[in-house]
C-alpha positions in Angstrom: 0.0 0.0 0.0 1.6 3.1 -1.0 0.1 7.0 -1.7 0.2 7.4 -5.6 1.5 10.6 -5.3 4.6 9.9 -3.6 5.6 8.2 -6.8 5.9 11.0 -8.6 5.8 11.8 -12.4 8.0 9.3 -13.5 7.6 6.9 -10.7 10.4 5.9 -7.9 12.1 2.8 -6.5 10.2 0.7 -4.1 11.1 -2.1 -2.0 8.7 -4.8 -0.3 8.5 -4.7 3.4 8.3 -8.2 3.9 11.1 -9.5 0.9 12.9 -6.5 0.5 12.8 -7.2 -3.2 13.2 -3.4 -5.0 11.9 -2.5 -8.5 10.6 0.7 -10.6 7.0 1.4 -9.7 5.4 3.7 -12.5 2.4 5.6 -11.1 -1.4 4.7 -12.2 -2.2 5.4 -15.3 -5.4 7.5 -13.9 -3.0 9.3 -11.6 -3.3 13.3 -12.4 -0.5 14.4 -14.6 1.9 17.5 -13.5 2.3 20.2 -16.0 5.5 22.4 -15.7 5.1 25.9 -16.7 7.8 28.2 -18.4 9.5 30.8 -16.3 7.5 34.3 -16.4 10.8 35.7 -18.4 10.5 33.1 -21.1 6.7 33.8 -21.9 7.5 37.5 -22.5 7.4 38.0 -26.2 10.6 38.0 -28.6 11.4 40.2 -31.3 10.2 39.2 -34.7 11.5 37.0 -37.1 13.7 38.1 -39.6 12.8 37.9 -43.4 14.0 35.1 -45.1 16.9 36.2 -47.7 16.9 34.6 -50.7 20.0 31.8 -51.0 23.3 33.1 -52.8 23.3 32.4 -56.5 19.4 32.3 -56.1 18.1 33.2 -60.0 13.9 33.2 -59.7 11.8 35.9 -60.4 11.7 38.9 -57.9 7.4 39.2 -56.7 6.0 41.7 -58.8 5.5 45.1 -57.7 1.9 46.4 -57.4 0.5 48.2 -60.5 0.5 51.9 -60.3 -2.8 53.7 -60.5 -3.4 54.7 -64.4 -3.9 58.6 -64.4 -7.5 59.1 -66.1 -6.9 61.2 -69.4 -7.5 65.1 -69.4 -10.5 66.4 -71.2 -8.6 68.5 -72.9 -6.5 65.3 -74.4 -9.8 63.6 -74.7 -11.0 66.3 -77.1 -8.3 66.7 -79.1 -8.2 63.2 -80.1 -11.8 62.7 -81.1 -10.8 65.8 -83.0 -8.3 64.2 -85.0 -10.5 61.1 -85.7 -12.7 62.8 -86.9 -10.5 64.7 -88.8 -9.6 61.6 -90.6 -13.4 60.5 -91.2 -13.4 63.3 -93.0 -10.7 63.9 -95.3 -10.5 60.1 -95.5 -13.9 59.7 -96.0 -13.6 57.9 -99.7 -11.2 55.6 -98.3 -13.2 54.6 -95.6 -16.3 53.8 -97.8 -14.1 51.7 -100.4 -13.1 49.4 -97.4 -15.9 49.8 -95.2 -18.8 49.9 -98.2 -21.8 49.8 -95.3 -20.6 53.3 -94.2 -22.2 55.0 -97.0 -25.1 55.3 -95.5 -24.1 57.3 -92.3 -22.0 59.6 -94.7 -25.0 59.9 -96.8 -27.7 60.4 -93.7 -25.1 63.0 -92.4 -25.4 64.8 -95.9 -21.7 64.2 -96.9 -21.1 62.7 -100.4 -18.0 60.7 -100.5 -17.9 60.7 -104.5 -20.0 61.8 -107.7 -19.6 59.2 -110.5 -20.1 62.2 -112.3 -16.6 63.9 -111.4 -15.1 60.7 -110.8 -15.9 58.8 -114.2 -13.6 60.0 -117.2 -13.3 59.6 -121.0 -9.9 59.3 -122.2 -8.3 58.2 -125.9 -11.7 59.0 -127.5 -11.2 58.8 -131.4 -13.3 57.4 -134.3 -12.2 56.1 -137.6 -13.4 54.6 -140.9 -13.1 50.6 -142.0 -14.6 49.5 -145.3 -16.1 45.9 -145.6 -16.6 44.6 -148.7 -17.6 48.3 -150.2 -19.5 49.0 -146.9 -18.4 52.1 -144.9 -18.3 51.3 -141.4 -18.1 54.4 -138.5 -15.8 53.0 -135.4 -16.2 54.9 -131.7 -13.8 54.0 -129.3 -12.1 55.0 -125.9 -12.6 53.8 -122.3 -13.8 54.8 -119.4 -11.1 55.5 -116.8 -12.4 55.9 -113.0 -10.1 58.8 -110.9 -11.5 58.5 -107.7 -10.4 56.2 -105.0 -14.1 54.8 -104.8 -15.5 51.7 -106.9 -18.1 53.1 -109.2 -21.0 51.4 -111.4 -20.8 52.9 -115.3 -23.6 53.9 -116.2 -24.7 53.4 -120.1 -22.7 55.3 -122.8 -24.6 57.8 -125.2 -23.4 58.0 -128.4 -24.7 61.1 -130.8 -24.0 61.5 -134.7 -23.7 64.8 -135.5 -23.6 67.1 -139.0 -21.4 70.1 -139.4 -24.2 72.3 -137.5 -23.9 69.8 -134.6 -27.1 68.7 -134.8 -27.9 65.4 -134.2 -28.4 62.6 -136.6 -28.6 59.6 -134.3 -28.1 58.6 -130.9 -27.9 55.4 -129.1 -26.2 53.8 -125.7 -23.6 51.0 -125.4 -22.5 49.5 -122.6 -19.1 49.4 -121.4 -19.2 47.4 -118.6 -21.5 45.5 -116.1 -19.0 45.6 -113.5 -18.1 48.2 -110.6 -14.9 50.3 -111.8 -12.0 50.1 -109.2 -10.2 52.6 -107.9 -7.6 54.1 -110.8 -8.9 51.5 -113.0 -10.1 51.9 -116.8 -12.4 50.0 -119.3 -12.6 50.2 -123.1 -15.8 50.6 -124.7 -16.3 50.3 -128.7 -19.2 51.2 -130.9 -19.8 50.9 -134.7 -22.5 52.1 -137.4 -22.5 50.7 -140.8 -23.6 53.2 -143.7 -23.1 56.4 -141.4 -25.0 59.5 -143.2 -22.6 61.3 -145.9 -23.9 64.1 -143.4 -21.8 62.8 -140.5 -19.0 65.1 -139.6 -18.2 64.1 -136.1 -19.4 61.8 -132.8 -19.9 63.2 -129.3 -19.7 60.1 -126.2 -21.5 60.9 -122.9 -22.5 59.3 -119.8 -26.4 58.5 -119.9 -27.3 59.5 -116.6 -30.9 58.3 -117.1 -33.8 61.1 -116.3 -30.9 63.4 -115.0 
């Protein structure tokens, strides 16, 4: 019979009273545990940790530093630059169309034309001459139709007029040169002949039919 808590923590040597046989007598598992507290001086808090540095010959990527604040642009800036697009919408107008064909229609609902087939469409080499078949005179008309602008442009029907010395007119009719949209810069011939011209005939003036214009 012995008091638990003279064994201790870790327990103690015993010996029997009636043997004297001595062992190691660990206390009951059940017996209340002792807890050792730190001295008051090594609870008081420490000074910080250090950073860790970065080994020597350490090659990664340094953390990114945090973004600036973008500074808002002035109104004045602001302005200036829808000035200048604008600027270029206009002046650039017919360049814009040719790429971007569906702006037409704000150009046009904003009353701004970006080309008039009818400055943009030219005649150029214009001549006629005379070819004989088999004892038949025939007149020859020929050119082409060059287009100046830097807009693609349908060409509308050519009118052809006869004319006597008092430039009257001794017949007319239209050819057409072409079905196709002009390009930009580009040109089309266009050719036109009357068998048995009038011994009247003096000369042949080419214009663009406009239609009711």
């Amino acid at each position: 019979m012995i008091d638990p808590r003279a064994l201790g923590v870790t327990g103690r040597t015993v010996r029997c009273t009636h043997c004297s046989h001595t062992w190691a007598q660990l206390p009951p598992e059940d017996a209340p545990r002792r807890v050792d507290l730190p001295p008051p001086d090594a609870m008081a808090p420490g000074p910080p940790p250090k950073a860790l540095e970065p080994p020597s010959g350490f090659t990664g990527e340094a953390a990114p530093e945090a973004r600036k604040p973008r500074r808002a642009l002035s109104p004045a800036l602001v302005g200036l630059l829808v000035l200048v697009v604008l600027g270029l919408l206009w002046y650039q107008r017919e360049a814009v169309i040719a790429r971007f064909p569906a702006s037409a229609g704000i150009y046009a609902a904003l009353g701004v034309t970006a080309g008039d087939p009818r400055t943009d469409l030219e005649f150029r080499k214009v001549g006629s001459s005379r070819e004989d078949d088999n004892g038949h005179s025939t007149l020859v008309i020929e050119g082409e139709v060059v287009n100046v602008s830097k807009l693609a442009h349908d060409v509308p029907p050519l009118r052809i007029t006869l004319q006597d010395a008092g430039k009257h007119a001794l017949k007319s009719w239209t050819v057409v040169a072409t079905n196709e949209r002009l390009l930009p810069g580009a040109s089309v011939p266009f050719r036109a002949t009357v068998a048995d011209p009038s011994d009247a005939t003096v000369g042949a003036v080419v214009t663009f039919d406009w239609g009711n214009d």
